[in-house]
Biopython code that builds the backbone (N, CA, C, O; Angstrom):
import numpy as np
from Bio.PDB.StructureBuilder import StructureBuilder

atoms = [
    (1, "UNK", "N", (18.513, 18.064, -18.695)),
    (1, "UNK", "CA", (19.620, 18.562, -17.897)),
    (1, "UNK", "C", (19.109, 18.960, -16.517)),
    (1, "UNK", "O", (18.022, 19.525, -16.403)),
    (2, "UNK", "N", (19.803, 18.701, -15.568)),
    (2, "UNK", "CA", (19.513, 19.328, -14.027)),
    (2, "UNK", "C", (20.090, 20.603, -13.784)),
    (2, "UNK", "O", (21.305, 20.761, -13.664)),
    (3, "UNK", "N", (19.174, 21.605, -13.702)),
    (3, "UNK", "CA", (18.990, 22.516, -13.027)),
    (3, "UNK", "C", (18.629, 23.077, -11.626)),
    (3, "UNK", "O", (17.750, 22.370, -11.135)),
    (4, "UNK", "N", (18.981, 24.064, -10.831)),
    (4, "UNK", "CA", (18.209, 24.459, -9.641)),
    (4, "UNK", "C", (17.827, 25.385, -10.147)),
    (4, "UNK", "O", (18.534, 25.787, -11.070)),
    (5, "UNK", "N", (16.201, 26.413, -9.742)),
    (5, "UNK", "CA", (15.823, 27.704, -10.304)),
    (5, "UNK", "C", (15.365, 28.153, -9.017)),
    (5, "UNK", "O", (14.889, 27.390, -8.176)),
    (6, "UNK", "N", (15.524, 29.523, -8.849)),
    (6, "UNK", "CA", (15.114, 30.628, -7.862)),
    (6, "UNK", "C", (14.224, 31.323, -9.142)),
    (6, "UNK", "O", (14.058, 30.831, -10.259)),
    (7, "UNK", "N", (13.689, 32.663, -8.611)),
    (7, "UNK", "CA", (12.852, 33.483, -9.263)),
    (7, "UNK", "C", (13.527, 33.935, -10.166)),
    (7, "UNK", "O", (12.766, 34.101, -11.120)),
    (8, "UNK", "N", (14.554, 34.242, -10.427)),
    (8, "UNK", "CA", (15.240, 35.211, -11.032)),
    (8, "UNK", "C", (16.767, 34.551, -11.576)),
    (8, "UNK", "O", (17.404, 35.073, -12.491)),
    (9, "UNK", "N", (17.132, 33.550, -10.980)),
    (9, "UNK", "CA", (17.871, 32.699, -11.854)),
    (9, "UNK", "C", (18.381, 31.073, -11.723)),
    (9, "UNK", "O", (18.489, 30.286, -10.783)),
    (10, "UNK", "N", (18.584, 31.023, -12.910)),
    (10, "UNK", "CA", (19.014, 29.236, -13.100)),
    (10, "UNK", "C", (20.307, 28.977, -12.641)),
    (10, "UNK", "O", (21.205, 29.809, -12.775)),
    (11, "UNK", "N", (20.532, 27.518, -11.931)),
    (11, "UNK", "CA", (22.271, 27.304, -12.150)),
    (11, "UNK", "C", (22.260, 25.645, -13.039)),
    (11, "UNK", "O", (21.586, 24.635, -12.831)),
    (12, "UNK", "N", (23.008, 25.863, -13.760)),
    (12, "UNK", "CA", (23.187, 24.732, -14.324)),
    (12, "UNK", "C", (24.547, 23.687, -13.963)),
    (12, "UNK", "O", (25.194, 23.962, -12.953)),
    (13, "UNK", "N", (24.770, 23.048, -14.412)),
    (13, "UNK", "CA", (26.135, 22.153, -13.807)),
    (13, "UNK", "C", (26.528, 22.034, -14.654)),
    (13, "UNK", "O", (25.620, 21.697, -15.414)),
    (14, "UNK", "N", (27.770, 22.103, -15.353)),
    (14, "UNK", "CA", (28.216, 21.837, -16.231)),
    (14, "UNK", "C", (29.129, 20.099, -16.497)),
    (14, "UNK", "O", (30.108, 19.718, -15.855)),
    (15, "UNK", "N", (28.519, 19.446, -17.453)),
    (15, "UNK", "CA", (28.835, 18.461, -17.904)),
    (15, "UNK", "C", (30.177, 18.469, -18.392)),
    (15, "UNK", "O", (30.724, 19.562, -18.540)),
    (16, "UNK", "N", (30.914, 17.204, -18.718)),
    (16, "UNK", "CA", (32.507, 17.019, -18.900)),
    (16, "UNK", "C", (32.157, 17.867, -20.145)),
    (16, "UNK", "O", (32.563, 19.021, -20.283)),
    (17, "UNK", "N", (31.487, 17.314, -20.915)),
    (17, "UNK", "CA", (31.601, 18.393, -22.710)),
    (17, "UNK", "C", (31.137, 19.708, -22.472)),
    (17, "UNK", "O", (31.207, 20.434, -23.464)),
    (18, "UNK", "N", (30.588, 20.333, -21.229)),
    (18, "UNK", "CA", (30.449, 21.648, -21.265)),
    (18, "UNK", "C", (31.993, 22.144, -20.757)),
    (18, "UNK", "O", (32.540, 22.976, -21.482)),
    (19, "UNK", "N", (32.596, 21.763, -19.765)),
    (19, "UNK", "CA", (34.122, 22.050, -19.048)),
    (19, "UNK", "C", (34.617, 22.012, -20.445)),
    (19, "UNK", "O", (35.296, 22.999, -20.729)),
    (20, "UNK", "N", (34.483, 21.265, -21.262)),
    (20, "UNK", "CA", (35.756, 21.154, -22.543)),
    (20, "UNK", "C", (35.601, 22.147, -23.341)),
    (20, "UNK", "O", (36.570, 22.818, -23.696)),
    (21, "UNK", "N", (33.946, 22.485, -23.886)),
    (21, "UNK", "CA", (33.782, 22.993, -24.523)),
    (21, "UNK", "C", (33.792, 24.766, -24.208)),
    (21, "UNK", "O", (33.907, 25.696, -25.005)),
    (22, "UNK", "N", (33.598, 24.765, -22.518)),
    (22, "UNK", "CA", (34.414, 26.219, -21.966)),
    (22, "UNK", "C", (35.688, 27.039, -22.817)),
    (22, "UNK", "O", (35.736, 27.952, -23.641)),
    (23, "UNK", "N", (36.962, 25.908, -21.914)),
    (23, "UNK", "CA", (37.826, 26.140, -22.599)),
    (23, "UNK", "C", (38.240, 26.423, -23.737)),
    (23, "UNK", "O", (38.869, 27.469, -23.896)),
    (24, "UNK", "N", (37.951, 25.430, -24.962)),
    (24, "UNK", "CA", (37.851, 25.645, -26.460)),
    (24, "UNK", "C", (37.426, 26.661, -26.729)),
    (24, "UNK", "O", (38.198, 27.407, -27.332)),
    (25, "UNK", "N", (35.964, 27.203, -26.409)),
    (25, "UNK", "CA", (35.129, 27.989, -27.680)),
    (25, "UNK", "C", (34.120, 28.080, -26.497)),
    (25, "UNK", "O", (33.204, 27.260, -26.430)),
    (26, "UNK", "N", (34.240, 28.888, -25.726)),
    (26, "UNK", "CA", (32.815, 29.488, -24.563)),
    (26, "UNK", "C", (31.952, 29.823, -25.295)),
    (26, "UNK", "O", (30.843, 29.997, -24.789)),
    (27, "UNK", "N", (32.079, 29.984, -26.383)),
    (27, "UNK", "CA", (31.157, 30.710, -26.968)),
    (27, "UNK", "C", (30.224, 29.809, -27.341)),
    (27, "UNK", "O", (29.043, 30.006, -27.055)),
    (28, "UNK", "N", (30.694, 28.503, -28.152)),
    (28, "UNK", "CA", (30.186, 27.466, -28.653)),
    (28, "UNK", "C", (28.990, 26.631, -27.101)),
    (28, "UNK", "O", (27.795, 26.343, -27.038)),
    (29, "UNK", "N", (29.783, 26.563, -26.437)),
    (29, "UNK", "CA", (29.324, 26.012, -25.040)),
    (29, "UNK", "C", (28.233, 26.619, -24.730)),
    (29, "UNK", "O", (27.303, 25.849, -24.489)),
    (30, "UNK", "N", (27.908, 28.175, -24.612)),
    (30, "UNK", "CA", (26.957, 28.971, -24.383)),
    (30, "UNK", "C", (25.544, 28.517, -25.383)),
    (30, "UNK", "O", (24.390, 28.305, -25.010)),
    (31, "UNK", "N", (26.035, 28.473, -26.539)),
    (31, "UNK", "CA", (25.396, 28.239, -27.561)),
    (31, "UNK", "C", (24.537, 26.511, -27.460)),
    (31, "UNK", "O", (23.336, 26.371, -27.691)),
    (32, "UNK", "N", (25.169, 25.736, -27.199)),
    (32, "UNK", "CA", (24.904, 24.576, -26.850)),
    (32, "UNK", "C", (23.818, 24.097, -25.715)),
    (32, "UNK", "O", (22.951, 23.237, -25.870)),
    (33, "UNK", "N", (24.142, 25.043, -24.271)),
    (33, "UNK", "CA", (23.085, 25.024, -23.461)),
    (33, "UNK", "C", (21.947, 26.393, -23.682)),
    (33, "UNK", "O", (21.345, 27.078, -22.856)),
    (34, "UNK", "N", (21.978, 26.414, -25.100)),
    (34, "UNK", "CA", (20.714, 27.071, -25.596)),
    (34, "UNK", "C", (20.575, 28.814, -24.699)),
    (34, "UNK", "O", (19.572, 29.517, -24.575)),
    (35, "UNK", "N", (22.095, 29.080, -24.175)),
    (35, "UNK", "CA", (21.687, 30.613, -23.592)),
    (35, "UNK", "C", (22.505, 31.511, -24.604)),
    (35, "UNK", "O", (23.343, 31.177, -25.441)),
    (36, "UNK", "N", (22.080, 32.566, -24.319)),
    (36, "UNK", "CA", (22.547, 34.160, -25.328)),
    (36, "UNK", "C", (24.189, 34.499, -25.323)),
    (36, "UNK", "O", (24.541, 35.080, -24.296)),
    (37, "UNK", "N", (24.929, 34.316, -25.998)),
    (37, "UNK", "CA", (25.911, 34.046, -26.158)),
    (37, "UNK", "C", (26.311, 35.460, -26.095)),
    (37, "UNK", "O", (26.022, 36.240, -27.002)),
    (38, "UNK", "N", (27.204, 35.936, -24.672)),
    (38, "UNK", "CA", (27.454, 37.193, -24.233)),
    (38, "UNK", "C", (29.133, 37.653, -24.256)),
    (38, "UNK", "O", (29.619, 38.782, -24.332)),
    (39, "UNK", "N", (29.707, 36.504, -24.171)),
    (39, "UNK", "CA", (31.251, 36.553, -24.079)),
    (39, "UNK", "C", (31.671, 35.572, -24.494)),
    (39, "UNK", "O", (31.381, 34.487, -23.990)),
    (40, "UNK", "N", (32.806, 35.759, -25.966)),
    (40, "UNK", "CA", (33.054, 34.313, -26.245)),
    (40, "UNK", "C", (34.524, 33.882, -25.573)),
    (40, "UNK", "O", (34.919, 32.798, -26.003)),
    (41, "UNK", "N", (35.040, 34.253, -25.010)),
    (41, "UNK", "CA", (36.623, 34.115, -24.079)),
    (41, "UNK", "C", (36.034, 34.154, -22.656)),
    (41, "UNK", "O", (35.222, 34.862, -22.060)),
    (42, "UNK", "N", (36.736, 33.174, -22.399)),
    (42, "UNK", "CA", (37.306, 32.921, -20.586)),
    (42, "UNK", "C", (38.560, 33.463, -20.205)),
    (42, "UNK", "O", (39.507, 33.100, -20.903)),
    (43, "UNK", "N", (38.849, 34.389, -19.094)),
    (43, "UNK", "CA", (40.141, 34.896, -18.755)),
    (43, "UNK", "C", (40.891, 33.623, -18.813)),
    (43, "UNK", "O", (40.581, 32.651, -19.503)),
    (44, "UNK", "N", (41.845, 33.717, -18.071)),
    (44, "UNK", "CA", (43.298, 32.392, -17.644)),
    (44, "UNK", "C", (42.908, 31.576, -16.761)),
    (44, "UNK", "O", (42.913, 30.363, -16.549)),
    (45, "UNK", "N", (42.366, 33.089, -16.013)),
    (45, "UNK", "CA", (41.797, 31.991, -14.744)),
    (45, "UNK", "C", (40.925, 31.104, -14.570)),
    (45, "UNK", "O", (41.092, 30.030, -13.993)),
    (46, "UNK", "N", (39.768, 31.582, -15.153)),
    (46, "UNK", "CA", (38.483, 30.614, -15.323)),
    (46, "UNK", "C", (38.931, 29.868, -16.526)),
    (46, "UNK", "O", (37.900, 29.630, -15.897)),
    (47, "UNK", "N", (39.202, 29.473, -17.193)),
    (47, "UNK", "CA", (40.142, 28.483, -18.077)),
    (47, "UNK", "C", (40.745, 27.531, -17.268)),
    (47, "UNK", "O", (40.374, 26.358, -17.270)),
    (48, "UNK", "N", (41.804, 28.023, -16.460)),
    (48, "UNK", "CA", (42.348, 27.014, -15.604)),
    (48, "UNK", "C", (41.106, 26.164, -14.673)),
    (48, "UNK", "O", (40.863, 24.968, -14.832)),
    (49, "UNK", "N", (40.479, 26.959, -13.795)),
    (49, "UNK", "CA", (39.545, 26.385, -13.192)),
    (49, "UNK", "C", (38.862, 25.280, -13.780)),
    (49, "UNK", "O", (38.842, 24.165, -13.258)),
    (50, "UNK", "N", (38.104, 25.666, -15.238)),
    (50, "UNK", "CA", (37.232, 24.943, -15.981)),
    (50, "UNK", "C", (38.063, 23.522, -16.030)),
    (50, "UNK", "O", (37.672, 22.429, -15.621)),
    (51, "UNK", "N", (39.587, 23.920, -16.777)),
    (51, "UNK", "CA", (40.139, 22.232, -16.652)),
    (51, "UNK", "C", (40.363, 21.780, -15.519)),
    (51, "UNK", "O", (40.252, 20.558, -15.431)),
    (52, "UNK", "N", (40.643, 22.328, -14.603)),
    (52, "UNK", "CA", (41.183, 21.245, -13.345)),
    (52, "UNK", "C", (39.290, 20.933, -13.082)),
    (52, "UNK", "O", (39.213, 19.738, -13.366)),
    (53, "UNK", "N", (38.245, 21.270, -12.811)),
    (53, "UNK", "CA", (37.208, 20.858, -13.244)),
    (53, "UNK", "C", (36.814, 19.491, -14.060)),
    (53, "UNK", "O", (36.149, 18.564, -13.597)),
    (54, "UNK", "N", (37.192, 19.546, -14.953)),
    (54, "UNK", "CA", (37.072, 18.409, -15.925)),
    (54, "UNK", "C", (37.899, 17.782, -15.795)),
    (54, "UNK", "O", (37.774, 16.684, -16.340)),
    (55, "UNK", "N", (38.957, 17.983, -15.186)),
    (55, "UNK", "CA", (39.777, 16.573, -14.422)),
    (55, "UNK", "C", (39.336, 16.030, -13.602)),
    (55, "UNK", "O", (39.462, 14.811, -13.481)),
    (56, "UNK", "N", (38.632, 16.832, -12.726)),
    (56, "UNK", "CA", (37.995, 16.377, -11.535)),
    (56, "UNK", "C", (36.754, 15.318, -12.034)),
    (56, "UNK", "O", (36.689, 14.123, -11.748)),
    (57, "UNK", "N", (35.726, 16.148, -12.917)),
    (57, "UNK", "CA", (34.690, 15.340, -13.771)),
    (57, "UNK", "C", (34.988, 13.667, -14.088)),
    (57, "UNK", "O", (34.607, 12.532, -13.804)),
    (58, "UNK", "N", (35.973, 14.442, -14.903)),
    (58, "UNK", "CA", (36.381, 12.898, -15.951)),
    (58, "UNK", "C", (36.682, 11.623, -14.628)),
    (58, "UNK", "O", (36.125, 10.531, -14.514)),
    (59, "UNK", "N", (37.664, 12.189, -13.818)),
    (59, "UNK", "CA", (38.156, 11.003, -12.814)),
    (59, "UNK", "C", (36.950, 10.252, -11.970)),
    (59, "UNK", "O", (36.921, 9.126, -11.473)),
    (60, "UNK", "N", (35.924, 11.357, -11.999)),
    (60, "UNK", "CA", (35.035, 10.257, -11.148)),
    (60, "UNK", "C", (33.583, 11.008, -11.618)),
    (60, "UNK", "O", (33.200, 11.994, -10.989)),
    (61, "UNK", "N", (33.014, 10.622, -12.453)),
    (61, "UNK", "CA", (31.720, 11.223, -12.959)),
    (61, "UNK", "C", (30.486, 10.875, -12.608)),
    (61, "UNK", "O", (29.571, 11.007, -13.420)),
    (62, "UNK", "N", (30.296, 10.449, -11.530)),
    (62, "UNK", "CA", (29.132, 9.694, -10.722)),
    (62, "UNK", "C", (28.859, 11.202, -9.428)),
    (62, "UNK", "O", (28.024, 11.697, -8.671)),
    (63, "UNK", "N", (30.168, 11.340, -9.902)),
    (63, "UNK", "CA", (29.517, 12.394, -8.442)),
    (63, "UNK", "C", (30.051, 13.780, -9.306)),
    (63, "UNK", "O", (31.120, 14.101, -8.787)),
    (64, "UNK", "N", (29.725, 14.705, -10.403)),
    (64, "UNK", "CA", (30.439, 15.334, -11.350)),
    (64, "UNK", "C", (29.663, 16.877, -10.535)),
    (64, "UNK", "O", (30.291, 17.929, -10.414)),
    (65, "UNK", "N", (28.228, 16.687, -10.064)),
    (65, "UNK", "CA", (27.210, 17.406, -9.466)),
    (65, "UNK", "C", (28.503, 18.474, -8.067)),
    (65, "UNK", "O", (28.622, 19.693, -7.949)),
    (66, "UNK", "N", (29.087, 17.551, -7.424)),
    (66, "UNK", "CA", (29.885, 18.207, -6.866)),
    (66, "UNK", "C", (31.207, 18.685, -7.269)),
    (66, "UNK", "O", (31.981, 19.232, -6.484)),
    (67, "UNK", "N", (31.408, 18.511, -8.276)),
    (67, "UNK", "CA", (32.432, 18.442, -8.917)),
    (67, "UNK", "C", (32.985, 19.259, -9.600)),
    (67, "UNK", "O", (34.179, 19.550, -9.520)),
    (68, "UNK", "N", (31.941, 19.867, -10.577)),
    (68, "UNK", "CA", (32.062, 20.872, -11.592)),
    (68, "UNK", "C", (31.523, 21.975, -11.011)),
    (68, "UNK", "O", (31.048, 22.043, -9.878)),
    (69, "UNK", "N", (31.631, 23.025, -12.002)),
    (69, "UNK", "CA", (31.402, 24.530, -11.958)),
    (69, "UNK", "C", (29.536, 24.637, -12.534)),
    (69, "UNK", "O", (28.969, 24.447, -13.610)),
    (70, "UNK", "N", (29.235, 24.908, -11.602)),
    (70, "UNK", "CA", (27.689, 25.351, -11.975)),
    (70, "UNK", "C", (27.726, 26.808, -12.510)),
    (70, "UNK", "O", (28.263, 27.715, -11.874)),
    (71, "UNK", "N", (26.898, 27.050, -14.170)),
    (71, "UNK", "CA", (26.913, 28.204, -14.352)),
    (71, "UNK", "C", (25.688, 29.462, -13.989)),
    (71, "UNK", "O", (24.510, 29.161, -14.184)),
    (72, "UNK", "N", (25.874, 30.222, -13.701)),
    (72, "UNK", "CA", (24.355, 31.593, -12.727)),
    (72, "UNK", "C", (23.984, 31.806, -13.928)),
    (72, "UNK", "O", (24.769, 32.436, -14.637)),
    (73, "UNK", "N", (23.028, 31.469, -14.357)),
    (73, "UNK", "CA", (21.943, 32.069, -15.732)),
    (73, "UNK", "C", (21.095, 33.079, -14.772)),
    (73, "UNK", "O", (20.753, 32.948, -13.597)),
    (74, "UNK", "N", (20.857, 34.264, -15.821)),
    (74, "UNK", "CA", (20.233, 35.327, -15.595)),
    (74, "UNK", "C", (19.262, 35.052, -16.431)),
    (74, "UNK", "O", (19.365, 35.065, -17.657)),
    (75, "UNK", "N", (18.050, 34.729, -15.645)),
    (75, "UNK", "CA", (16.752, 33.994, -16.313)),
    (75, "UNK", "C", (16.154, 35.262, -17.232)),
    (75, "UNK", "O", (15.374, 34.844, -18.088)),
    (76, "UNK", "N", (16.313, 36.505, -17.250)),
    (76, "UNK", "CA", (15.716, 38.145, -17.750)),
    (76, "UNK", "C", (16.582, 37.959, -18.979)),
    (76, "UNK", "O", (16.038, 38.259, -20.041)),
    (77, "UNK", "N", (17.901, 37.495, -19.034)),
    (77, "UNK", "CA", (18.467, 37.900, -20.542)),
    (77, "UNK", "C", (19.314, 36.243, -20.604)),
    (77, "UNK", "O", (20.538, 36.335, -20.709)),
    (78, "UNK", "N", (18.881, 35.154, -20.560)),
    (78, "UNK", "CA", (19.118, 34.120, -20.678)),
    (78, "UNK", "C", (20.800, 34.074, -20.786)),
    (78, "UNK", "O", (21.427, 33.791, -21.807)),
    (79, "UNK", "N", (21.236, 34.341, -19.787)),
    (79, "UNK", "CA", (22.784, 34.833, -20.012)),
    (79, "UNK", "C", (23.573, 33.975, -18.383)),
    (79, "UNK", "O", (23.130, 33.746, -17.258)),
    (80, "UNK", "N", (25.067, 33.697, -19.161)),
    (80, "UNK", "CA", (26.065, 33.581, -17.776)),
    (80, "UNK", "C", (26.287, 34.617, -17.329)),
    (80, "UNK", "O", (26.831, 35.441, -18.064)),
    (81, "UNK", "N", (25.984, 34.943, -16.087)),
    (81, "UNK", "CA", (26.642, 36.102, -15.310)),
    (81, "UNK", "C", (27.500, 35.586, -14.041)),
    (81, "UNK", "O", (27.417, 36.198, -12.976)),
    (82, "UNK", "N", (28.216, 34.598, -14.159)),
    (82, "UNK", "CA", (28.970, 34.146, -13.130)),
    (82, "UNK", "C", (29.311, 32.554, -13.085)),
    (82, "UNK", "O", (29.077, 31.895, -14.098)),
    (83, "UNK", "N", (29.734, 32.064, -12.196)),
    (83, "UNK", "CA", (30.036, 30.649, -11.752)),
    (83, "UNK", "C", (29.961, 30.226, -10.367)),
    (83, "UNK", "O", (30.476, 31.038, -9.599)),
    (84, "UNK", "N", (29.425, 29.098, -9.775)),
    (84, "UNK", "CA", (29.764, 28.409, -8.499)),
    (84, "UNK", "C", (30.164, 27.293, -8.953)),
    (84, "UNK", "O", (29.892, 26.668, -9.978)),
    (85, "UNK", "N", (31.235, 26.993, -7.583)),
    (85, "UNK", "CA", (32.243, 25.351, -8.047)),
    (85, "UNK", "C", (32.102, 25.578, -6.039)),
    (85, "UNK", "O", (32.172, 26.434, -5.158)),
    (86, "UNK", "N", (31.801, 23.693, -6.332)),
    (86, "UNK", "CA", (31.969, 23.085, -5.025)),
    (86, "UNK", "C", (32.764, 22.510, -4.840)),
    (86, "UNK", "O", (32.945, 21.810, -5.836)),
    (87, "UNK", "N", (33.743, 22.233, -3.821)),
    (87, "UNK", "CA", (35.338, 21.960, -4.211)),
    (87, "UNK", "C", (35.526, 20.501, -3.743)),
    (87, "UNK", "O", (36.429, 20.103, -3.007)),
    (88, "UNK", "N", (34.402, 19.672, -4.356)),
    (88, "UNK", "CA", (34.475, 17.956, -3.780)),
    (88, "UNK", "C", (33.096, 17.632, -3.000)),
    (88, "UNK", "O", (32.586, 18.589, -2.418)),
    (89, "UNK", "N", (32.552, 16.595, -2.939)),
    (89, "UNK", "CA", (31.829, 15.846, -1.986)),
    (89, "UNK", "C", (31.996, 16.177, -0.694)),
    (89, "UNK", "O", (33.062, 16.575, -0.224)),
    (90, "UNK", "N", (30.617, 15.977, 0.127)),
    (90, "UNK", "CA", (30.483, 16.367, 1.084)),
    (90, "UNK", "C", (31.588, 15.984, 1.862)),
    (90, "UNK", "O", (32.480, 15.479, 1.180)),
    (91, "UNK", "N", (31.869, 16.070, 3.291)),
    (91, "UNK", "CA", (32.764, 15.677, 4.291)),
    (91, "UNK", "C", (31.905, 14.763, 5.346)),
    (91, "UNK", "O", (30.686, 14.684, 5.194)),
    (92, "UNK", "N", (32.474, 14.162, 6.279)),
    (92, "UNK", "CA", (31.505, 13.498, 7.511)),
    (92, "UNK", "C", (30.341, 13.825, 7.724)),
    (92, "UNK", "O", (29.309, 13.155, 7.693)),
    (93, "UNK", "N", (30.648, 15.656, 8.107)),
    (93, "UNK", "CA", (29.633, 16.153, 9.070)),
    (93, "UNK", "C", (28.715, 17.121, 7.854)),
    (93, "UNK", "O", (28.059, 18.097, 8.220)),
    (94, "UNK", "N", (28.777, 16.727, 6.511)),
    (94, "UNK", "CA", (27.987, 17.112, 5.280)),
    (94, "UNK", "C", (28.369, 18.440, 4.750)),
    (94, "UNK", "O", (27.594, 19.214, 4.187)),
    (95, "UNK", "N", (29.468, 18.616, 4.949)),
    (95, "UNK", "CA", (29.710, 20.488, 4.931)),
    (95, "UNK", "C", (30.844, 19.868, 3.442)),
    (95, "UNK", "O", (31.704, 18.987, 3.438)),
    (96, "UNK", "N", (30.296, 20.882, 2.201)),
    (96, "UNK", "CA", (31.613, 21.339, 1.559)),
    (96, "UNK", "C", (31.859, 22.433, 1.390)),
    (96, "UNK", "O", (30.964, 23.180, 1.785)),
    (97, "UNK", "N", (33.093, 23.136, 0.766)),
    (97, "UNK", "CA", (33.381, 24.831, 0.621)),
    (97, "UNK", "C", (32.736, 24.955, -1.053)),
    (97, "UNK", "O", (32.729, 24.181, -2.010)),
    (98, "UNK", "N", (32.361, 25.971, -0.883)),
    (98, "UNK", "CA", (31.531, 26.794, -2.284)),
    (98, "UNK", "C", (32.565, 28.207, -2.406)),
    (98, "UNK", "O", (32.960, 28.956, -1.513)),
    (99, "UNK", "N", (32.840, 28.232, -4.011)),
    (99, "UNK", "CA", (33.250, 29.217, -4.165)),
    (99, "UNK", "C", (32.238, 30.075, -5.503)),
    (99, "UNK", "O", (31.620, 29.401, -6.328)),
    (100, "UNK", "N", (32.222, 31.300, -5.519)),
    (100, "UNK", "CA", (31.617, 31.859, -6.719)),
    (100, "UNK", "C", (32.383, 32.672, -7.067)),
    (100, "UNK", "O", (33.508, 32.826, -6.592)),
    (101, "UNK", "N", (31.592, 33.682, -8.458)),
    (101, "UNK", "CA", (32.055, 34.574, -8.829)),
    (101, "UNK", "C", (30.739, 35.331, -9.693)),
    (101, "UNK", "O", (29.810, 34.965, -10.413)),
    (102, "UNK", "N", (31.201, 36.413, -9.226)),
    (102, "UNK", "CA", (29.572, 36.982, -10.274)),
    (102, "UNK", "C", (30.011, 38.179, -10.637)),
    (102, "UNK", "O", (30.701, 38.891, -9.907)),
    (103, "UNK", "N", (29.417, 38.657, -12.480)),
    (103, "UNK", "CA", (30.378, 39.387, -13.407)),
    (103, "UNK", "C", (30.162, 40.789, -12.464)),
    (103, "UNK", "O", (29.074, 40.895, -11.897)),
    (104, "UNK", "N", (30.938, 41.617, -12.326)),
    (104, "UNK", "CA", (30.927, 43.263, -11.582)),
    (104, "UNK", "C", (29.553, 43.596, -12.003)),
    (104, "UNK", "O", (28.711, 43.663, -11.107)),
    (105, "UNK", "N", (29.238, 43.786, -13.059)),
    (105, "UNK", "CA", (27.763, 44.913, -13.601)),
    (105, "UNK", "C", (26.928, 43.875, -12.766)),
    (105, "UNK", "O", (26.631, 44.506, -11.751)),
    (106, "UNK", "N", (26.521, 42.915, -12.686)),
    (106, "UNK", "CA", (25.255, 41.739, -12.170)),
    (106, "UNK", "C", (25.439, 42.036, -10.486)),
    (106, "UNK", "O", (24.594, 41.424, -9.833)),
    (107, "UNK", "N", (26.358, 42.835, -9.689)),
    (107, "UNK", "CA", (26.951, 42.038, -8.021)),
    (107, "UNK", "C", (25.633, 43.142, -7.478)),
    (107, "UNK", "O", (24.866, 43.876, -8.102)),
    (108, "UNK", "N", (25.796, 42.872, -6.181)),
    (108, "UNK", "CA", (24.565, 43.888, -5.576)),
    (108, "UNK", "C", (23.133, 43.878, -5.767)),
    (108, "UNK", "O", (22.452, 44.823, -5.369)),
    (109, "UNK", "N", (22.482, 42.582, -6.519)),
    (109, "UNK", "CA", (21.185, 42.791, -6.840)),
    (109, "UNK", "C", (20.487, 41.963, -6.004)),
    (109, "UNK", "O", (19.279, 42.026, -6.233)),
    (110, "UNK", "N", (20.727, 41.352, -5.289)),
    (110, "UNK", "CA", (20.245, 40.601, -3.826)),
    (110, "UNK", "C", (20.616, 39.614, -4.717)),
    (110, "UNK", "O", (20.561, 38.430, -4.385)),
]
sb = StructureBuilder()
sb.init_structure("model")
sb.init_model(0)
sb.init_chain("A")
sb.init_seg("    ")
for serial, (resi, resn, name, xyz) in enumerate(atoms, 1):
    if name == "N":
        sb.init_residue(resn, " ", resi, " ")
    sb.init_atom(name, np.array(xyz, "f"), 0.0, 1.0, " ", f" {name:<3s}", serial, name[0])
structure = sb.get_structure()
């Protein structure tokens, strides 16, 4: 699997069967990319996200890297503490928008 790592944490990308398996059973999904299974529910929102995600995936999966929701592993307790989603392939001038989210207890730690 492709990863990026800093000192202190991993992001992973999530594959069409990780987006599916979000939705369904987060819990199962967690379990699958081998991290500590901390929360087994996704609010509404990140639910919604995850599928329009895997719509995005499924329709064109060559480029899924920009596509999907990368999850923030907390490399200290092998855990999700958040999400980044890039909202499409680059543009002309190479710029896309990044959005995150990182859980309240994890924010503030540089």
């Amino acid at each position: 699997m492709i990863k990026l790592e800093s000192e202190r944490l991993n992001l992973l990308p999530l594959q069409a069967k990780h987006l599916s398996l979000a939705v369904d059973n987060y819990g199962e999904m967690q379990s699958e990319l081998g991290l500590s299974v901390s929360n087994t529910i996704l609010d509404d929102e990140m639910k919604y996200a995850m599928k329009v995600r895997l719509q995005k995936v499924s329709e064109d999966n060559k480029n899924y890297l920009w596509l999907t929701n990368w999850a923030i592993v907390l490399k200290e307790e092998n855990r999700i503490i958040g999400f980044i989603m890039i909202k499409g392939c680059p543009n002309e001038n190479g710029e896309v928008i990044v959005g995150y989210g990182i859980e309240e207890m994890y924010r503030k730690r540089g």
